[in-house]
C-alpha angles and dihedrals in degrees: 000000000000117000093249085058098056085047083059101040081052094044088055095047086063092056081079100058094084088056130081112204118186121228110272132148090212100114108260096255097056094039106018083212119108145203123201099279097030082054089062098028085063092035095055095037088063096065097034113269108121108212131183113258099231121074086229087058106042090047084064097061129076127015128302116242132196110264085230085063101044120147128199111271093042111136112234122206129197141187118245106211114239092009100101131006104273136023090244099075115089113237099163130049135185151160126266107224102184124276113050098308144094141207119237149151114242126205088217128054076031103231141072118279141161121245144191110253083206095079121104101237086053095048091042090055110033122117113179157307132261130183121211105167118083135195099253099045100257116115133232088246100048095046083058096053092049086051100043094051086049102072093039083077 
């Protein structure tokens, strides 16, 4: 994906910010309301990166990246404290968006907001990155399943 395509991809992800989507699973089209990982699943669908609609499942795809490289369009996971048995498990997912910020759906306040990476509670909780988004408009995921579906035969 060419740079002026993850600007847009970004551009379009702040589309989002006036609204105010409450959390629900149902898939965006059917409900036009998001949680975190429905929020990038459809942000990246609309610009042709298929991604799984669960946060456990898109933080399997791609490739992990260093938190001091990352490039606008990573996707960022995070652990929500309580919510599964360990800290390890990623329960929140967003888009970097270049300095020091990302892109995200929150449960509460209920909508879709940037934030500053640099705060405690993000740096306490942060997992990892993972990119998803290469060079030659292929993604990570797809590459997998060609590949994949390669060696079934």
């Amino acid at each position: 994906m060419r740079h002026q395509d993850i600007n847009s991809l970004i551009e379009y992800a702040k589309r989002f910010l006036v609204a105010s989507p409450k959390l629900l699973t149902t898939p965006y089209p059917r409900s036009r309301k998001f949680d975190c990982s429905s929020f990038t699943q459809h942000v990246y669908g609309k610009h042709g990166i298929k991604l799984p609609r669960k946060v456990r499942d898109q933080a399997k795809q791609g490739i992990e990246v260093d938190k001091t490289d990352l490039k606008k369009g990573d996707l960022l996971f995070f652990y929500v404290p309580e919510r599964f048995p360990t800290n390890d498990i990623p329960g929140h997912v967003g888009i970097y968006i270049g300095e020091g910020t990302m892109i995200h759906c929150l449960p509460s306040p209920k909508r879709v907001l940037i934030s500053d990476l640099n705060t405690p509670h993000k740096k306490k909780t942060f997992l990892f990155a993972k990119r998803v988004i290469l060079p030659n408009d292929i993604s990570i995921y797809e590459q997998h399943r060609a590949f994949n579906d390669f060696w079934r035969l």
